[in-house]
Phi, psi and omega in degrees: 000159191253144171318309167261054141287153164278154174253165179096169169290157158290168172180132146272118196294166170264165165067344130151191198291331224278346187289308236305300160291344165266011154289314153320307165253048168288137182087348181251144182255081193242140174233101150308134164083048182229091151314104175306144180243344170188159193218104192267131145251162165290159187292014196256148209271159175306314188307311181279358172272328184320325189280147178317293169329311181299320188283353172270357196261332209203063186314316135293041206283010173229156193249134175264106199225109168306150194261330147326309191148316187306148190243117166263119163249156204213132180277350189204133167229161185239079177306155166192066176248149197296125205307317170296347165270311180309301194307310203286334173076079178239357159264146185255109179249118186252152317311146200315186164275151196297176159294304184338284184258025113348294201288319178318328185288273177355301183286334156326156148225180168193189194214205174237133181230089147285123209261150185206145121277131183228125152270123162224158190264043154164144207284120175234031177249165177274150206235031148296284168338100162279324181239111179247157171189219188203144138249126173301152177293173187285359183252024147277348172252195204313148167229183189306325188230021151112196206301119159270132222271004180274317145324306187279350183272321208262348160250036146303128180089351186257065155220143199203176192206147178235114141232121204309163190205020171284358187249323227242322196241000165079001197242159174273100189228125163252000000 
């Protein structure tokens, strides 16, 4: 079995991944380009708002305040803000985020994933296959006495993942 195989059936979206969120915000009233600066819940606890009863006592209990000025309250917010505005804390959250997931943040990371489509005019992969790639060997990674970085120079980049789209668009598509 492969490590990075997907589990589950396949599946593609038509028309590409982007209906999935604008299906998702039919109806919704979301603003682009607005930097958030803090996000206030009321003092009624997250757990007791959840419940029916609380939201009739307290229909907007959170406040959003954008750094142009506009203020949104709201009975629900979907934070998705980018791991470096969270690490740098350029949002203000009242009462603050636990320690717990404060520290989670802290402890993130992230990278660069660059994504390609390759069209060619004729398949030179086994096209049985969905997923093909590469991994570097164990001796490009940690050793006792940390990276050895000449290794780690001459298998730079090789490391990848293919996924064939020739079952799903009919085209030799990587």
């Amino acid at each position: 079995d492969d490590d990075y195989e997907f589990s589950g059936p396949h599946a593609m979206v038509v028309q590409g991944y982007g209906q999935v969120p604008l299906a998702l915000s039919r109806g919704l009233d979301i603003r682009l380009s607005m930097p958030v600066s803090s996000i206030e819940r009321s003092s009624v606890s997250s757990r007791a708002r959840s419940c029916a009863h609380s939201l009739k006592q307290d229909k907007e209990p959170i406040q959003i305040q954008c750094r142009d000025g506009t203020t949104f309250n709201c009975s629900m917010a979907v934070v998705t803000a980018p791991l470096g505005v969270l690490k740098s804390q350029q949002i203000s959250f009242m009462p603050p985020l636990p320690t717990w997931k404060k520290q989670a943040i802290q402890r993130l990371g992230f990278g660069l994933l660059n994504k390609l489509v390759l069209v060619f005019d004729k398949p030179f992969w086994d096209t049985t296959t969905e997923l093909f790639g590469y991994v570097g060997s164990g001796k490009d990674g940690p050793s006792s006495t940390g990276y050895d970085l000449n290794a780690y120079r001459s298998s730079r980049g090789k490391f990848y993942m293919f996924w064939s789209c020739m079952i799903v668009s009919g085209l030799p598509v990587l």
